[in-house]
C-alpha positions in Angstrom: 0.0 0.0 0.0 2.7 2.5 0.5 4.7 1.6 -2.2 1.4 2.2 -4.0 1.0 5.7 -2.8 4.6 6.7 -3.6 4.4 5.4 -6.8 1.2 7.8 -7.5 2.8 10.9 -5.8 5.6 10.4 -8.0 3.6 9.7 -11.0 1.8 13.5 -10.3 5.0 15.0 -9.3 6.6 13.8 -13.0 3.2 15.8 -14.5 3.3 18.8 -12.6 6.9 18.8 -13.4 6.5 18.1 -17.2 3.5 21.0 -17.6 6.0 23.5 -15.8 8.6 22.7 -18.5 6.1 22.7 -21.2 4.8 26.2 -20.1 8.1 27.6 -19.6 9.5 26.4 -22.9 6.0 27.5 -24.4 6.7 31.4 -22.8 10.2 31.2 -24.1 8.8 30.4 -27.9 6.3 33.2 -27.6 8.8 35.8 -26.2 11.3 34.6 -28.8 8.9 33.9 -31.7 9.4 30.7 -33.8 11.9 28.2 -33.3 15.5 29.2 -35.2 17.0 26.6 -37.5 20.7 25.9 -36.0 23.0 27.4 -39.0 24.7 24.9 -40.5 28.5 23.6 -39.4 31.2 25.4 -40.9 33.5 23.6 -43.2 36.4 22.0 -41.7 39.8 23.9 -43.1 40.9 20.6 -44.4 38.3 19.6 -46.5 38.2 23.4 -47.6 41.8 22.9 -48.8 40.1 19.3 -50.3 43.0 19.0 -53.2 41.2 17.5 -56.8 42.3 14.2 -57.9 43.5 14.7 -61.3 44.1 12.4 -64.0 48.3 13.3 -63.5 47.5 12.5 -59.8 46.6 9.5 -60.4 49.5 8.4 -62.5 52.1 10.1 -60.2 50.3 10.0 -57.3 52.5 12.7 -54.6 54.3 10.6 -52.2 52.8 11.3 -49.1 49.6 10.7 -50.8 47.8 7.4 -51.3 44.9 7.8 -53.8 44.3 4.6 -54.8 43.1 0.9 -53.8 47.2 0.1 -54.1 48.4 3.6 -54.9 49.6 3.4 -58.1 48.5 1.6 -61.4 50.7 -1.3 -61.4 49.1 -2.7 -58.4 52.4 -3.1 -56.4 51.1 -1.8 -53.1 54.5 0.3 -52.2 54.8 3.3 -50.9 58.2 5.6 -51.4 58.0 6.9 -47.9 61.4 6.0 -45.5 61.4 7.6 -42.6 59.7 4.2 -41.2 62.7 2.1 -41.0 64.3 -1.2 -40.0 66.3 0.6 -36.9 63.2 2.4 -35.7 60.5 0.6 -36.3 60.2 -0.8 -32.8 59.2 2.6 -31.8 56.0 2.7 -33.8 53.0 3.3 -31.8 49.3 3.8 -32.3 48.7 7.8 -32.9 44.6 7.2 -33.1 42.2 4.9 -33.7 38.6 5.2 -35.1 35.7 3.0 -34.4 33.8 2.5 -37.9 30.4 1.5 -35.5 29.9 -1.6 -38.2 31.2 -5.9 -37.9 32.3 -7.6 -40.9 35.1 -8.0 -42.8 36.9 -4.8 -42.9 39.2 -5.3 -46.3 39.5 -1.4 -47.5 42.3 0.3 -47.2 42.9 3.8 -45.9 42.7 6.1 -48.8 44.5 9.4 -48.0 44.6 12.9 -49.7 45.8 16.3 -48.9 45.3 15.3 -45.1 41.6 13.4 -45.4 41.2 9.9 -45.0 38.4 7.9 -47.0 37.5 4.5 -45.6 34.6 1.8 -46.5 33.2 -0.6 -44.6 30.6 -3.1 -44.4 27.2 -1.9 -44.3 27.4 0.5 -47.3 29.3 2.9 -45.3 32.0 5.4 -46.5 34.2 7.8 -43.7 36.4 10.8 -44.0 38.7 11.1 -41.2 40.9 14.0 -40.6 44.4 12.6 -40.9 45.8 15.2 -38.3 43.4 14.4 -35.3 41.2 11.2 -36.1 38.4 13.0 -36.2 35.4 12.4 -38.2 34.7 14.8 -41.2 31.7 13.3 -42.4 30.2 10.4 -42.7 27.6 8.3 -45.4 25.7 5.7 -45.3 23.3 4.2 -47.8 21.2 1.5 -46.1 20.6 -1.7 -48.4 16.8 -1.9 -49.6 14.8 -4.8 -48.0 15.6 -7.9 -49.8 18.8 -7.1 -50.7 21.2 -10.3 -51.5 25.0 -9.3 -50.4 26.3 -12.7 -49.2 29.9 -11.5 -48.9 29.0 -8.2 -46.2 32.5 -6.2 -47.0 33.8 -3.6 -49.1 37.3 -3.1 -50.6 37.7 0.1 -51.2 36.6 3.9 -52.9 37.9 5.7 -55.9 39.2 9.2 -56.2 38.6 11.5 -58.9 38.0 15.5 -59.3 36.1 16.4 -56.2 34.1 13.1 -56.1 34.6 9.6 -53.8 33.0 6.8 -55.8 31.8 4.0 -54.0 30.3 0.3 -55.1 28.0 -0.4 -52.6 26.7 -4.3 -52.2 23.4 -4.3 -54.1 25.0 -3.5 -57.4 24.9 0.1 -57.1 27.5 3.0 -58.3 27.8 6.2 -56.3 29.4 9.5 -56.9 29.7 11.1 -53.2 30.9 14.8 -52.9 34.2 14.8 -51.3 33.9 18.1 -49.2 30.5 17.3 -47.7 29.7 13.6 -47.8 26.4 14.2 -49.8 25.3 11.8 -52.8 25.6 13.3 -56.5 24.4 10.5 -58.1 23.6 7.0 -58.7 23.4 4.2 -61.2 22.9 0.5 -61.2 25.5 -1.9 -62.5 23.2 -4.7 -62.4 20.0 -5.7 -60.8 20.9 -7.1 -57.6 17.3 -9.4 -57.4 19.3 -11.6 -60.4 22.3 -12.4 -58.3 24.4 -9.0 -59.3 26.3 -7.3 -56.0 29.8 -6.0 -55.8 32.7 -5.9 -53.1 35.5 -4.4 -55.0 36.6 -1.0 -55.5 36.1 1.3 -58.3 39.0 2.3 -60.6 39.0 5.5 -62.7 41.5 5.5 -65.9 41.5 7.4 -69.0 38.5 9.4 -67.3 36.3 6.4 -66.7 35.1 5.2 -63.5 35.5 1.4 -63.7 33.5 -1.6 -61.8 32.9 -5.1 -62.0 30.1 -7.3 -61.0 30.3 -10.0 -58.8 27.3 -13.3 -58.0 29.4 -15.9 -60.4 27.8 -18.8 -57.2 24.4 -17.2 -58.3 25.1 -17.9 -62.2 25.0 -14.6 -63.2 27.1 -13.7 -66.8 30.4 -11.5 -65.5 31.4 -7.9 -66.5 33.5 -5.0 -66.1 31.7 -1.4 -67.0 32.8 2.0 -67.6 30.7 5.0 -66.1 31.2 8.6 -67.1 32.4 10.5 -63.7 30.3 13.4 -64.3 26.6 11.5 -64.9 26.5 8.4 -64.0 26.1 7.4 -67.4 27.1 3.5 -68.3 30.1 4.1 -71.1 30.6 0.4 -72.0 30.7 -2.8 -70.9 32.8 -5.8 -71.6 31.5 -9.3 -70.7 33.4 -12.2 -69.4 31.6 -14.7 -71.1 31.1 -14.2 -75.2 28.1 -14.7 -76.9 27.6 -16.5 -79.6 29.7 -15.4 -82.6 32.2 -13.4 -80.3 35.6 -14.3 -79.8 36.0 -17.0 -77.0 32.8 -18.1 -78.1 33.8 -21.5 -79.6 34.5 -22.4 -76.1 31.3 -23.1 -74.7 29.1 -25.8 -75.7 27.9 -24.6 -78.9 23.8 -24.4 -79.6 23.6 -24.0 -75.9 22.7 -21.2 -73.5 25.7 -21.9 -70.5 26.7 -18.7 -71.3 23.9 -16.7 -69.9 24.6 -18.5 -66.8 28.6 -18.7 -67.0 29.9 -16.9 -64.1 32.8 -15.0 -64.7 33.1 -12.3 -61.5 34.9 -9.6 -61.1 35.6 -9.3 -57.5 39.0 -7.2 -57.2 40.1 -3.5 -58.7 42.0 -4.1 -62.2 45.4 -3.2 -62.6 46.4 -0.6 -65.2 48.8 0.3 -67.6 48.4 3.7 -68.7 50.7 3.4 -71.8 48.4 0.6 -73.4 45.7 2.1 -72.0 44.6 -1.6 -70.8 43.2 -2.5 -67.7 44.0 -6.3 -66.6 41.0 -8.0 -65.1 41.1 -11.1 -63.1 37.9 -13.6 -63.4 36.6 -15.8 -61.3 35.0 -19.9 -62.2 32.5 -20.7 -64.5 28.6 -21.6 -63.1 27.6 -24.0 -62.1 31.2 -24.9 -60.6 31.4 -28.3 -62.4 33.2 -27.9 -65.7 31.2 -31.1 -66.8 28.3 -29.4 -67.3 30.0 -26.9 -69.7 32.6 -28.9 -71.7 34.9 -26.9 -73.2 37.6 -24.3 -71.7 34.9 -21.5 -71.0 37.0 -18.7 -72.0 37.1 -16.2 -70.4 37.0 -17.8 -67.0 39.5 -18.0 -64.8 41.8 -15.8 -66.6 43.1 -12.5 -66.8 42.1 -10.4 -69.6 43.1 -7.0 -71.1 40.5 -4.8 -72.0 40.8 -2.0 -73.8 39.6 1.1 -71.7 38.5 3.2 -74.4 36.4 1.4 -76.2 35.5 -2.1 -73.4 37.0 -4.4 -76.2 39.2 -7.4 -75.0 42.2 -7.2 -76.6 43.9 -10.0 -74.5 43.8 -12.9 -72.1 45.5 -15.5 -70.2 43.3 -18.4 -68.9 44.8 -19.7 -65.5 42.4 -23.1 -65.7 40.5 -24.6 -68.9 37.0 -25.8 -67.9 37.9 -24.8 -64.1 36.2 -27.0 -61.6 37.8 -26.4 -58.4 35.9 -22.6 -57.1 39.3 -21.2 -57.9 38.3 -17.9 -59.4 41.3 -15.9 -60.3 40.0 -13.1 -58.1 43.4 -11.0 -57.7 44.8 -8.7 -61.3 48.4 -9.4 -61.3 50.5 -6.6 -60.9 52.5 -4.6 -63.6 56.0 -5.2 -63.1 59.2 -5.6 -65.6 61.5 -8.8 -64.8 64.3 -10.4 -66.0 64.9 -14.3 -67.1 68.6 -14.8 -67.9 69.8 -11.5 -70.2 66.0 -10.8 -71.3 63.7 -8.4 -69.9 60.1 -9.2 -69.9 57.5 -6.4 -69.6 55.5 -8.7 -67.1 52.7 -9.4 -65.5 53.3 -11.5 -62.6 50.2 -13.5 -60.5 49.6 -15.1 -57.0 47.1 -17.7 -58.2 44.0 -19.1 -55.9 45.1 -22.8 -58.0 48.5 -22.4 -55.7 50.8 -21.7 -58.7 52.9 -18.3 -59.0 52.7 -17.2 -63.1 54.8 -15.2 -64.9 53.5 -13.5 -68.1 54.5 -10.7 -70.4 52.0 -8.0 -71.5 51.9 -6.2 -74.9 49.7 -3.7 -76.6 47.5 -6.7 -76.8 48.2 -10.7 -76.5 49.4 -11.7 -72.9 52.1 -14.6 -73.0 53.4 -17.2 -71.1 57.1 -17.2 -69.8 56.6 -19.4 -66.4 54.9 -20.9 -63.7 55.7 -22.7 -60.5 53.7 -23.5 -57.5 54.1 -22.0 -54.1 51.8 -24.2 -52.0 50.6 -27.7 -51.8 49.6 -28.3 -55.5 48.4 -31.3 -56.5 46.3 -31.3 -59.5 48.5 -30.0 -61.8 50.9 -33.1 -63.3 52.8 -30.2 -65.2 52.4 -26.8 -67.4 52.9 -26.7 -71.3 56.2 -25.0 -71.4 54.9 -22.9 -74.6 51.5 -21.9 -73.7 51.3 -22.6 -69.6 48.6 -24.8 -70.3 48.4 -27.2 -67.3 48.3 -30.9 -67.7 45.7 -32.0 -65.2 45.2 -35.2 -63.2 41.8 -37.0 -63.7 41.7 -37.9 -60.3 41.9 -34.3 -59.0 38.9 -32.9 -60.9 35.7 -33.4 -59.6 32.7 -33.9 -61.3 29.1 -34.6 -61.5 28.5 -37.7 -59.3 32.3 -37.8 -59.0 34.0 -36.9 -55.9 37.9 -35.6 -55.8 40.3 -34.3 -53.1 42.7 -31.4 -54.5 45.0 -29.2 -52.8 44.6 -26.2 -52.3 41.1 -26.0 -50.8 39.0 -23.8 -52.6 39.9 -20.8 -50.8 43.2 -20.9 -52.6 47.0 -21.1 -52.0 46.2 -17.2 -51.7 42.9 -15.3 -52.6 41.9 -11.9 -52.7 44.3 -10.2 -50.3 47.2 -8.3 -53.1 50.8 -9.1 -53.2 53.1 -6.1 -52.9 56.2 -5.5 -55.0 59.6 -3.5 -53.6 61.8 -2.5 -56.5 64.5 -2.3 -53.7 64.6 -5.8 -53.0 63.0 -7.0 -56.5 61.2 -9.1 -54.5 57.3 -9.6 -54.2 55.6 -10.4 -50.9 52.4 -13.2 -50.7 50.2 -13.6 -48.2 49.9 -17.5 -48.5 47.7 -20.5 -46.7 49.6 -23.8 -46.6 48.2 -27.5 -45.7 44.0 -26.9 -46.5 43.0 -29.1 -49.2 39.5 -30.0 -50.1 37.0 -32.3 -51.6 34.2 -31.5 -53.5 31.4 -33.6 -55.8 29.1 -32.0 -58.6 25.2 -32.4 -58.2 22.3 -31.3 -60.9 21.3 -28.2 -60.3 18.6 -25.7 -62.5 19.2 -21.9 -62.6 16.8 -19.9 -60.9 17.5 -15.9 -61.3 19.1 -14.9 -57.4 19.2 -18.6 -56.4 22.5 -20.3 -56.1 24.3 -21.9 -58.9 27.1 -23.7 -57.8 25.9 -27.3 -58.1 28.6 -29.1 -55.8 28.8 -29.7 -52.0 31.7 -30.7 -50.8 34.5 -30.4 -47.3 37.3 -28.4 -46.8 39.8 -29.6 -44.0 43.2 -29.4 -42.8 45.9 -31.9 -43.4 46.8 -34.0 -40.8 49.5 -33.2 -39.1 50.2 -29.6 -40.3 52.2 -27.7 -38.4 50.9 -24.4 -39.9 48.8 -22.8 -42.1 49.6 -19.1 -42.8 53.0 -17.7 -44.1 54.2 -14.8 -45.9 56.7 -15.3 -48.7 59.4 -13.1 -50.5 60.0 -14.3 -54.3 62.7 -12.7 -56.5 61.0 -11.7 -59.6 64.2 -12.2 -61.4 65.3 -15.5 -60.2 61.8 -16.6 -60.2 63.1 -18.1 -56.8 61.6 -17.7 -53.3 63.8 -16.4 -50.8 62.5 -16.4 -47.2 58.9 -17.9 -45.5 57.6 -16.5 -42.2 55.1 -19.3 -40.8 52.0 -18.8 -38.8 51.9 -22.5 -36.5 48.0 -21.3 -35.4 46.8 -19.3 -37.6 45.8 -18.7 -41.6 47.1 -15.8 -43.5 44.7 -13.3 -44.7 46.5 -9.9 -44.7 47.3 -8.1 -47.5 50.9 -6.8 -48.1 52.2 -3.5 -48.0 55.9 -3.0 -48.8 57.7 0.3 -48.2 60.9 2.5 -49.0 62.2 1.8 -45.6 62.8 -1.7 -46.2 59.6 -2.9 -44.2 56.7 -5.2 -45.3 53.5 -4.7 -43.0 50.6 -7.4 -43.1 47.9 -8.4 -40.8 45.8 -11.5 -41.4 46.2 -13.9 -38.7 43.7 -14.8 -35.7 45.7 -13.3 -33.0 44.7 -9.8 -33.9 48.2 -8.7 -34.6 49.6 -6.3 -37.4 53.2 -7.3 -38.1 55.8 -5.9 -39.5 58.8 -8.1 -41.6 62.5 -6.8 -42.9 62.0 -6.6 -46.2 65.3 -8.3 -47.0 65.3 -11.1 -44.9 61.8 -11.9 -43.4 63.0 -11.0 -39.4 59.7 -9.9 -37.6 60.5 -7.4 -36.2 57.2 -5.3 -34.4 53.9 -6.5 -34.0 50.9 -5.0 -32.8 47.2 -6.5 -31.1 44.6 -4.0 -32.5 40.7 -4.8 -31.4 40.2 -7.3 -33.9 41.5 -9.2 -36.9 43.3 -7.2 -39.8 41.8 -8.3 -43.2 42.0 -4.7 -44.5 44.8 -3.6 -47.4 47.5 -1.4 -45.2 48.6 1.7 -46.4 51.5 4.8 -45.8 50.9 8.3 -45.8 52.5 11.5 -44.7 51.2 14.9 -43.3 53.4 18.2 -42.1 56.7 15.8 -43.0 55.7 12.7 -41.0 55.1 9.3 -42.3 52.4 7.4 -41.0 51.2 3.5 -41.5 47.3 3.0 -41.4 45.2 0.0 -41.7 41.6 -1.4 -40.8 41.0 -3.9 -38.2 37.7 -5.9 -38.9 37.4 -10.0 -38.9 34.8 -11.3 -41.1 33.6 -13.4 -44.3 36.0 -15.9 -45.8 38.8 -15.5 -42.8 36.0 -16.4 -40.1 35.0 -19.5 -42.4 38.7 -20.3 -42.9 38.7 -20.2 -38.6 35.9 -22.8 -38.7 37.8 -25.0 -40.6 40.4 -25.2 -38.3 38.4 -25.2 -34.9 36.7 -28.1 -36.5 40.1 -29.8 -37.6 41.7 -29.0 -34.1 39.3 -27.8 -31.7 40.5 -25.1 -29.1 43.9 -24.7 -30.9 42.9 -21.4 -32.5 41.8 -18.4 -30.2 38.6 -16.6 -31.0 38.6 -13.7 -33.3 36.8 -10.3 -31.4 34.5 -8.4 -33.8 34.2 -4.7 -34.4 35.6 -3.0 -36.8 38.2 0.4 -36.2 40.9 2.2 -38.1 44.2 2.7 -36.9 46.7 5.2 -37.1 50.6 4.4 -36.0 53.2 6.5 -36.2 57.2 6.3 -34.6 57.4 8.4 -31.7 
């Protein structure tokens, strides 16, 4: 009963209380007449300074400056800043971190210019930082309609260009953001995202164009990449990764036949570019449904790399990795643009980390892309040997599954290495791979129909670890001129997801691994030599910037997608050998001090 009676006197206290608020802030409207809309924030000085991104920018990019998914064109994620070195490196410390508010896989990197910071995330979100301070500029988000099929929740990355931040979000859609105020100018649809279409990757702009792929091969969609006028929105071309009937590459698909609607073909990862060409190189993923049984022939242009010619979207090139690929081994990564040298020739090359486990070596031209070599770097089992002309591999029956037909093959399907990029030092001439050893797989082909959105794959199958491994992840150093590798670091509990990041000072910086760490290696000879716990896993693309004559390392911390199933795996394989991975995603700052 009393509490009863305090209960009411409160409740009519809490009235008489409100209606004197009310009345007062009532009096103080009508004494200061309608409500006054706050004025608007001003502009931050540093986005007031905002510098355009120019097409000379972008092909000399300013050192301190990183405007681009790996900086510059040839994809060799380096940066020419030194002040970062071997002999001080163990004095790097966090400067500031920034909590992005979303999970996920985190797997952008921090794009820098003139003193602002662009970062994506999961969730459709894009965030400029000041570089100075950490502190938040703006921020957009662009919530996914209801329905929306984005199995892979990440993002890898913005483009720069004039005063604009472009920005693939998951359903398929293409948006130009303004860079001083975080506002949308426009957007367009790549593809409709009810038929399987969504993207991860980041935009590229070259010659003028803003560039994108599509992803969805698991949901039998036909692959692209598409050119967008910066200005409008405006679709410029588009260049398909599986031919038509009567195009080139055609004749490789079961002929009468409509596979090729359905043929997969993703692009997942930015292009790489050569601006003298004026060819962008374009890695593919697998073929739908996955078994290459139910699409005899080699299914050009599938698992490949091909160049395509910016100005006008025609192929003018290609190297197919895998003939009537069966495996899930898209060849998701570009390989990077780098000259090397085979006894007293010098090849303008290509060079790729393959998902199938082998390291290729290629040389570009205006056009054709050629074969010089190929060796594996993992575990590689299916491959009995490689054409010495052509790179064509010889395959083992046994290793290629099939409809009703069951096969083991190393690697798994995740790859030897997937999406995460190599980096490339021309000080060391060597190139650095983030690599997973000792996970095979097995894997069987069922019927499946194709059902617009629905999956495709048509296989089920079991990834697992190889009895006793005693590690999964490493990081390798290969001379490009030797064609030889020089040093390993091994992970003994953890896989390798981190991409690379290579600098002037003779440092390599990767994250990837379950502990949470960000590392960083001696260039020369592997040594680790600082290592770091952030708040999470680091499956982000590092990056190097510098501000008022200071050099700076940043990098996103975020565990998510295809690391977290790879951590499954293992758990499953070795239960309570692996620690948990905490989720949250935050950037982070470092600096020596």
């Amino acid at each position: 009963m009393f509490r009863n009676r305090t209960f009411k006197i409160l409740i009519l206290a809490s009235a008489v209380a409100t209606v004197l608020i009310f009345g007062t802030f009532a009096a103080q409207q009508q004494a200061q007449g309608p409500a006054q809309q706050a004025p608007p924030a001003p502009t931050p000085a540093v986005l007031q300074n905002y510098k355009p991104v120019t097409a000379e920018r972008l092909k000399s990019p300013e050192p301190g400056d990183w405007l681009m998914v790996r900086r510059t064109y040839d994809g060799w994620g380096y940066s020419p800043l030194d002040q970062i070195t071997t002999k001080n490196i163990e004095r790097l410390q966090p400067v500031w971190s920034f909590s992005t508010g979303v999970v996920s896989g985190h797997e952008a990197p921090p794009i820098v210019n003139n003193g602002v910071m662009f970062v994506a995330t999961p969730s459709n979100q894009v965030i400029a930082i000041d570089v100075r301070t950490g502190k938040l500029l703006w921020r957009f988000r662009r919530p996914a309609p209801e329905g929306a099929n984005i199995p892979h929740q990440t993002s890898r990355g913005v483009a720069l260009y004039g005063d604009k931040v472009f920005f693939a979000v998951g359903e398929a859609v293409l948006v130009a953001i303004d860079a001083k105020t975080g506002k949308e100018l426009w957007a367009t649809k790549i593809e409709e995202n009810k038929n399987g279409y969504y993207t991860t990757m980041a935009p590229l702009v070259a010659d003028g164009k803003v560039l994108v792929g599509a992803s969805g091969g698991e949901f039998g969609i036909r692959g692209f990449i598409a050119a967008f006028d910066p200005d409008t929105g405006k679709e410029l071309w588009k260049a398909f990764t599986v031919p038509a009937p009567g195009e080139p590459g055609s004749e490789t698909w079961p002929q009468g036949g409509d596979q090729w609607k359905n043929g997969g073909g993703s692009v997942w990862v930015t292009p790489n570019y050569d601006a003298e060409t004026n060819l962008v190189f374009v890695g593919t993923g697998n073929g739908g449904p996955w078994m290459g049984d139910k699409r005899p022939g080699d299914n050009l242009y599938t698992s490949s790399t091909i160049a395509v010619d910016v100005a006008t979207g025609k192929i003018k090139g290609h190297f197919q990795y895998d003939p009537n690929e069966s495996w899930d081994w898209d060849e998701v990564s570009p390989p990077i643009l780098v000259d090397f040298k085979r006894g007293s020739r010098t090849y303008k090359g290509l060079i790729d980390v393959g998902r199938d486990g082998y390291l290729w070596f290629l040389e570009r031209s205006s056009g054709k892309i050629s074969f010089v070599e190929g060796k594996p770097f993992v575990r590689q089992n299916v491959y009995k040997s490689l054409d010495p002309e052509t790179g064509r591999p010889v395959v083992d029956p046994d290793r290629k599954p099939g409809t009703g037909k069951m096969a083991e093959f190393c690697p798994s399907l995740w790859g030897g290495k997937n999406w995460p990029p190599i980096a490339f030092s021309p000080k060391t001439r060597m190139i650095y791979i983030p690599a997973n050893e000792n996970i095979c797989g097995e894997m069987i082909g069922i019927d499946v129909s194709y059902t617009p959105g629905r999956g495709y794959t048509g296989q089920r199958g079991n990834t697992f670890l190889l009895p006793n491994a005693d590690h999964v992840g490493e990081v390798q150093a290969w001379d490009v001129d030797t064609g030889k590798k020089v040093w390993t670091h091994m992970y003994p509990n953890s896989m390798n997801w981190g991409p690379m990041l290579a600098t002037a000072g003779g440092l390599v910086f990767s994250g990837g691994t379950n502990d949470r760490y960000f590392h960083a290696f001696d260039a020369k000879t592997g040594k680790l030599l600082w290592q770091f716990p952030t708040n999470s896993g680091i499956t982000s693309q590092p990056t190097s910037f510098a501000i008022d004559g200071k050099q700076y390392i940043a990098v996103q911390s975020g565990w998510g997608v295809d690391p977290a199933g790879m951590q499954g795996v293992l758990n499953r394989g070795r239960p309570g050998e692996f620690p948990d991975v905490p989720q949250g995603g935050a950037v982070w700052v470092f600096a020596v001090k």
